[in-house]
N, C-alpha and C positions, 0 to 999 in steps of 0.2 A: 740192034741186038736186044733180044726180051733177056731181062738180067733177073738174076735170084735175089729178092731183098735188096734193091738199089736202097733202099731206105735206111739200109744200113753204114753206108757211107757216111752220110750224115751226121747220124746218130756217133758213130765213133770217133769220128774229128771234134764233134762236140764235148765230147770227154777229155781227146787230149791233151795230156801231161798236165790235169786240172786238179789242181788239190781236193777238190769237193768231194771224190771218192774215193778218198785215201782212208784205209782201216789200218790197225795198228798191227793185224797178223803178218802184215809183210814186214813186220824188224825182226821176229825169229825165224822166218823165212830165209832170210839174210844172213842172220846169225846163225842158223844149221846149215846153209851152203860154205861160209869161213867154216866152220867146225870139219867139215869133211873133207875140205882141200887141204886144213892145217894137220888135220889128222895124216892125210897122205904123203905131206910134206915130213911131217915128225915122224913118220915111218922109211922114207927114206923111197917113197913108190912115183919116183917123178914122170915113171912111163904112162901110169894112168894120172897122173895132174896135165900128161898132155895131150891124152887122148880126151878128158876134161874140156880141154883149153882148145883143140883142134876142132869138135865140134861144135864149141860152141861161138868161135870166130865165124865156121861158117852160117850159125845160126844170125849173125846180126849182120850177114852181106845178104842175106834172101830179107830180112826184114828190113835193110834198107832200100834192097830193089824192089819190094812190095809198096814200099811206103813211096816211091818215083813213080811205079807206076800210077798210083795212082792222082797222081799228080798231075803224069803227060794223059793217062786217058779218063780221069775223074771218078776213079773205081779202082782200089788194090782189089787183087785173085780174094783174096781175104782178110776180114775183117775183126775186132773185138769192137762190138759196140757199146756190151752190158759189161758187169758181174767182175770187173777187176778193181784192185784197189790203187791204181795207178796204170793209165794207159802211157806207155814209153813213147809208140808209134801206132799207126792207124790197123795194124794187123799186129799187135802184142800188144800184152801186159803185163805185167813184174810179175804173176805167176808165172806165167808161159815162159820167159825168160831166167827167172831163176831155177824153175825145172830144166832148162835145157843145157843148166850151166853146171849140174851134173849130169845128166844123161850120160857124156859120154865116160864118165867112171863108169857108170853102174855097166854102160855096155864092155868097159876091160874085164871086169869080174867075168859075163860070161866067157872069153876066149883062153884056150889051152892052153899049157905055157909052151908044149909044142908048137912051133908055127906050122906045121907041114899035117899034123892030125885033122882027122876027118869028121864031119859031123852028119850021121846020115846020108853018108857018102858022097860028102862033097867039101871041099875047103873050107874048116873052118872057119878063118877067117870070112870068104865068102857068104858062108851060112850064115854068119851071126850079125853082118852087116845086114844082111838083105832079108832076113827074118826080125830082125828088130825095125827095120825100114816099112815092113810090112806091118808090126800090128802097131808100130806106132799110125800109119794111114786107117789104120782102123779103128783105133780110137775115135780119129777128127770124125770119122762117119757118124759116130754118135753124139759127135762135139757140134757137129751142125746141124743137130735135133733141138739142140738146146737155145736157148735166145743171144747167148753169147761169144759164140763164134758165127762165124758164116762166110760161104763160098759164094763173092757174087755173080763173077760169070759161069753162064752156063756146060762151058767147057772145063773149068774147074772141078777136080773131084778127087775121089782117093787114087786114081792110078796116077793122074798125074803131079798130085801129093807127093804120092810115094817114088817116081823116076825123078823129081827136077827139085825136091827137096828132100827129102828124107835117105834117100840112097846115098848122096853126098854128104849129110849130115855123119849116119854113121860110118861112113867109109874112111873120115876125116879121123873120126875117134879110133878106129884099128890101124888106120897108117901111123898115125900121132905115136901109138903105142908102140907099134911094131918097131918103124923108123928108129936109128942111132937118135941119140936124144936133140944131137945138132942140127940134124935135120929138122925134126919134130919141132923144134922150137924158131927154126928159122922157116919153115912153112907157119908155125904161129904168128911170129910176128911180122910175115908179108902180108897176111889177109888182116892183121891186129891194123895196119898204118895203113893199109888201104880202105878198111871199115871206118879208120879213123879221119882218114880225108874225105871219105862220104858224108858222115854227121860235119863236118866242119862245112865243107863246102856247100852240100844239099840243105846243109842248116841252115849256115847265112841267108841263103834264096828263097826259104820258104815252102819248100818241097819238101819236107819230113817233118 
């Protein structure tokens, strides 16, 4: 198979988790993601601290089966190779991942406090999952112009971005929210100690 920027494998494992490009904008980085969760806590909004937390759980079980894949076939779907100031995994960096550890607030804000309201004549809720799933894939389209992201296989692209990561992403954040909160929280913490037995296990071995 003719791959897009195999070179880029490389390049991003050579980076990983290496102090050498550590900038210091990732500590308020950090510091405005606490700010906004403590903010939603001190308000008392713990349905978006778990539509928060739901998406972003399942943001670190694609990035650890990203980082296996590329392990069993020598190539993740995608890659950070440049341009972070800390690579976590061979397809993130503490940007990418601190952005994603809000995303799913910013996606409660849009939804109605109706659940059953319409958007353009379709479920809400549907709407704002699968329209935020969409231009987040649109983004990457312009993310992989750039020298810092990249799609290496050729079958990799924004549709299937958008079906096999990003639709569950936010679907995750509107169940989370919608969901009794025990729910919401007990779907968090299955994907929370299953992501958690990936980094332990896959870490020991040298796969992430």
């Amino acid at each position: 198979m003719v791959l897009n920027h195999p070179e880029a494998t490389s390049q991003a494992l050579s980076i990983l988790r290496s102090g050498d490009q550590f900038q210091w904008y990732a500590i308020p980085l950090i510091v405005i993601v606490l700010y906004i969760y403590g903010n939603e806590y001190e308000r008392g909004n713990y349905k978006a601290i778990a539509g928060g937390l739901g998406l972003y759980m399942v943001h670190w079980f694609v990035e650890i089966a990203n980082a296996v894949i590329q392990h069993v076939s020598g190539h993740a779907l995608w890659t950070v190779p440049t341009g972070t100031a800390f690579s976590i995994m061979v397809g993130v960096g503490i940007e990418i991942s601190l952005m994603f550890s809000i995303a799913g607030i910013v996606t409660t804000k849009l939804l109605p406090k109706d659940v059953n309201a319409k958007m353009l004549g379709i479920n809400s809720r549907v709407f704002v999952a699968v329209s935020t799933a969409a231009a987040a894939s649109i983004i990457e389209i312009f993310l992989v112009r750039t020298p810092t992201f990249v799609w290496v296989y050729p079958f990799w692209g924004a549709f299937p971005v958008f079906l096999t990561v990003y639709v569950p992403f936010f679907a995750a954040a509107v169940y989370c929210y919608d969901a009794p909160l025990k729910k919401s929280f007990t779907f968090i913490g299955i994907l929370g100690a299953i992501n958690l037995a990936g980094l332990v296990v896959f870490g020991a071995l040298g796969w992430i």
